[in-house]
N, C-alpha and C positions, 0 to 999 in steps of 0.2 A: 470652566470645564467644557471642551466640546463636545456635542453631542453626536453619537453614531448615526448616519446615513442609508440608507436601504440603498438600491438602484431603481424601483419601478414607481413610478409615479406619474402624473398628467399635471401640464395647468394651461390655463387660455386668459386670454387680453384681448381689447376690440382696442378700434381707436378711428378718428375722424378727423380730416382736414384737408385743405386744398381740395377741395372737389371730389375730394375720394375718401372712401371707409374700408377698412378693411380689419380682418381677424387675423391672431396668429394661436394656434396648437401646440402645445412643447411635449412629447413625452418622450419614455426612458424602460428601457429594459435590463436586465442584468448584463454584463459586456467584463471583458478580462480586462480592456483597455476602456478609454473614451475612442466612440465615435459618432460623428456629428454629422446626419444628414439632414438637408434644408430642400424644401419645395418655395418657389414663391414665384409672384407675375413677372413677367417679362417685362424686359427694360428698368429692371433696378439691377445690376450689377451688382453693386455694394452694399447692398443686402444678405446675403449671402456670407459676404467676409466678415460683416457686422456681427452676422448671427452666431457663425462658430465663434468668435472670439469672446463673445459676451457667454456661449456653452463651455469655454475653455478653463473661464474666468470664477466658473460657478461650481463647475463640476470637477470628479475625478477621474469616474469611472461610469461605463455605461453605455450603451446605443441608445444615441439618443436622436429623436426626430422632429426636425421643425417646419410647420406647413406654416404658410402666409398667404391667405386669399385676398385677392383686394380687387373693388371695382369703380369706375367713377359714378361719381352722383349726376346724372341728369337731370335738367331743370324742363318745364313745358316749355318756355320760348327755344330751348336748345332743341325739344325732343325732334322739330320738323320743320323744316330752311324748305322753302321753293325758290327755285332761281327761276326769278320772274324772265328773263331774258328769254332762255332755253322756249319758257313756257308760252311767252309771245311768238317766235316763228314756228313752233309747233300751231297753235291757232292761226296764223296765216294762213298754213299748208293747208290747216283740215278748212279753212274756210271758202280755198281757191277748188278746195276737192268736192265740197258740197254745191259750190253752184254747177258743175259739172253733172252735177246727180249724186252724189256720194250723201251716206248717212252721216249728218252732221256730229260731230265726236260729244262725249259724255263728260261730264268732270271725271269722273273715275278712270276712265278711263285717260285720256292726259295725261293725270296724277302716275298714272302709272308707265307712262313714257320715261325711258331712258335720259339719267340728268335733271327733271323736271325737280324730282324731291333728292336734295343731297344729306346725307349723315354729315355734322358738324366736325369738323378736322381738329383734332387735338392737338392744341398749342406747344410745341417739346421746348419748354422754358428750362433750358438748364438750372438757373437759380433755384426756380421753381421748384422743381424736379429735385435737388439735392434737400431741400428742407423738408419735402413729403418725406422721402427716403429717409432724414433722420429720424422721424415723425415712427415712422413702420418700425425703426430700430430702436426706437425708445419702446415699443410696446411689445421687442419680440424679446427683450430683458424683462418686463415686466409677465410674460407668459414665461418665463426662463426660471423669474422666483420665485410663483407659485407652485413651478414644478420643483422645484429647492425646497421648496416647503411639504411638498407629498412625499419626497423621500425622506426628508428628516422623518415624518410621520411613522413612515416603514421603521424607521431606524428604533421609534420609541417603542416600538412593537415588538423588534427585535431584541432589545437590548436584555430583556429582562429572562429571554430564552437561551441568549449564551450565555448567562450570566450563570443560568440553570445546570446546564451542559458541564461547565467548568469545574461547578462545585462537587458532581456526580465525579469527574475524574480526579479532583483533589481528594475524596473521600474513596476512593479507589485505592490509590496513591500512600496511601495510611495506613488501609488493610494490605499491604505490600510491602511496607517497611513490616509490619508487626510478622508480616508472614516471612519473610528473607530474614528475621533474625531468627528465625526457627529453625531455616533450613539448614543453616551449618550442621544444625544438632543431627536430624533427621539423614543427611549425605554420610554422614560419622558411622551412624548404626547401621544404616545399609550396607555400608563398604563393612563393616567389623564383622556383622553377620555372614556377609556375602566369605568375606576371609576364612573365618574361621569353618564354612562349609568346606571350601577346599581343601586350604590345609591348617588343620586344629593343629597340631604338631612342632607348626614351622616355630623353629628357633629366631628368636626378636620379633615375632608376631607383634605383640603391640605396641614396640616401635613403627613400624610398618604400615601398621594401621595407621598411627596418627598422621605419619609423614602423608602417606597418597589420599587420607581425607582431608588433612589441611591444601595438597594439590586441589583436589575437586570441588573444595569449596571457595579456594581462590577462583578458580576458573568459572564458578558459578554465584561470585560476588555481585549483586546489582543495586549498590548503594550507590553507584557511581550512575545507574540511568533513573534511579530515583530522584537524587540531588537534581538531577536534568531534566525531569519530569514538572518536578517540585519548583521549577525556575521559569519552565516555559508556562505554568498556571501562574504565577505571579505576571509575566509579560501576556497573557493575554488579557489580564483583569487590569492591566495599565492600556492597552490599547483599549480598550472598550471606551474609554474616557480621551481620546486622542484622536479624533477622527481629522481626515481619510483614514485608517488603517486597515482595509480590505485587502489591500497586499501584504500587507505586513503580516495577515491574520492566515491569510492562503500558507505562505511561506510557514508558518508557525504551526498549522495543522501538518505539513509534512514531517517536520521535528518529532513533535508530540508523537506520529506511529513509528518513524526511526526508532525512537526508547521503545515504546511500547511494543515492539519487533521483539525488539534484542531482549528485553525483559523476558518473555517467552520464552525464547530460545536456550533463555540459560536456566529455567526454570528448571528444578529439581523435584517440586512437587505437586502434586495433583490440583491441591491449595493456588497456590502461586500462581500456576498454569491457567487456571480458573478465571482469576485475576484479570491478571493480563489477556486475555479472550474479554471478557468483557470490558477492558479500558478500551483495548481496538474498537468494540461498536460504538461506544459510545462516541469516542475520538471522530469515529467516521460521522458518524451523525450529528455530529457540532460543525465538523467541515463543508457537510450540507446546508447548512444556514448561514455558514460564513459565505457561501458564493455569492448570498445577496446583498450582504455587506462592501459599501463604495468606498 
């Protein structure tokens, strides 16, 4: 049995190698579609393609957002290179400048001469470079199914609230069958009474009656959006256990106030009417908690 999915959730992953550490963030908001944006350092390219395909691969539905921070590890012998060269004809100069009269130079001061101290240049090892990068892509799926596992979470939260919803409109749905066999009766008497104010007299009067109450109660038959009613609770208590069905379930709340329109509409009585006014809020209000459904 699968289990239903929420859309908002978070997860995170670290990971370490080749010289470098880095973190990645996954989260996820409610979204009509899936979509997949990615932050992450520069110079991994295939990163990026790695990441939506492994959000593609997980998810249904959703904005979803992947950050990837990453930095290299520096070591002490890395942290500070003196090029001793540089640093020799600079002491030359300041020494041809001191016999002259000049104030003889400071270490700190040297040190801070142009060239003297270089930052270590990063080796661009292609090989290198693509095993880090798979390295980043192994752990931005593993932030990918943590965050698969906050929205199942949602989903177990959820599930037991439509569950609730459904059964308020099946039991709705009930008192509408028992009320629509009623109404035949109740359109009969209105029309007979109604008649018989006009004209008491009319010759075949209660032929008359019958015929234009059985018109009005045809016209006001709604067994036919009950059976339809009665079908889209049964499909939504099979989606519940089928997930993704967040589309499925979107599409199914527009049904469910389609009947529950037209139920109205041919409503006859005050009962009935009643009814159906309150299967609409309820119906709206289960539509509300399906948007967070992926």
């Amino acid at each position: 049995m699968s289990r239903l999915s929420g859309m908002t959730g978070f997860g995170r992953a670290d990971g370490a190698g080749e010289g470098w550490t880095w973190s990645v963030e996954a989260r996820s908001v409610n979204g009509r579609n899936l979509e997949v944006r990615f932050r992450g350092p520069n110079g991994f390219d295939g990163l990026e393609r790695a990441a939506k395909a492994a959000a593609q691969a997980r998810l249904a539905r959703g904005q979803v957002t992947i950050g990837v921070q990453a930095k290299r590890v520096e070591t002490g012998e890395a942290a500070v290179t003196i090029n001793a060269a540089v640093l020799a004809r600079y002491l030359t100069l300041a020494n041809e400048l001191a016999e002259d009269g000049a104030t003889p130079p400071s270490a700190d001061g040297l040190l801070a001469l142009r060239g003297v101290i270089e930052a270590p240049e990063e080796v661009d090892d292609p090989e290198a470079r693509a095993i880090l990068e798979a390295a980043m892509a192994g752990t931005v799926e593993a932030a990918l199914d943590a965050l698969k596992t906050s929205r199942e979470g949602e989903g177990v939260q959820l599930t037991p609230v439509l569950e609730e919803f459904i059964r308020r409109i099946a039991a709705l749905v009930a008192q509408a069958e028992g009320e629509a066999q009623a109404q035949v009766v109740a359109i009969r008497d209105r029309f007979s009474r109604r008649m018989a104010e006009l004209a008491p007299d009319a010759p075949g009067l209660e032929d008359r009656i019958f015929l234009e109450a059985a018109a009005l109660a045809t016209k006001a038959d709604v067994r036919e959006e009950l059976d339809r009613l009665t079908a889209h609770i049964d499909a939504a208590r099979q989606l519940l256990v089928s997930a993704p069905a967040g589309r499925k379930l979107d599409f199914l709340m527009q049904e469910f106030m389609r009947e529950a329109n037209t139920l109205c509409s041919k409503s006859a009585t005050t009962a009935l009417t009643g009814i159906g006014l309150e299967l609409k809020a309820v119906i709206e209000q289960l539509r509300e908690q399906v948007q967070n459904v992926e």
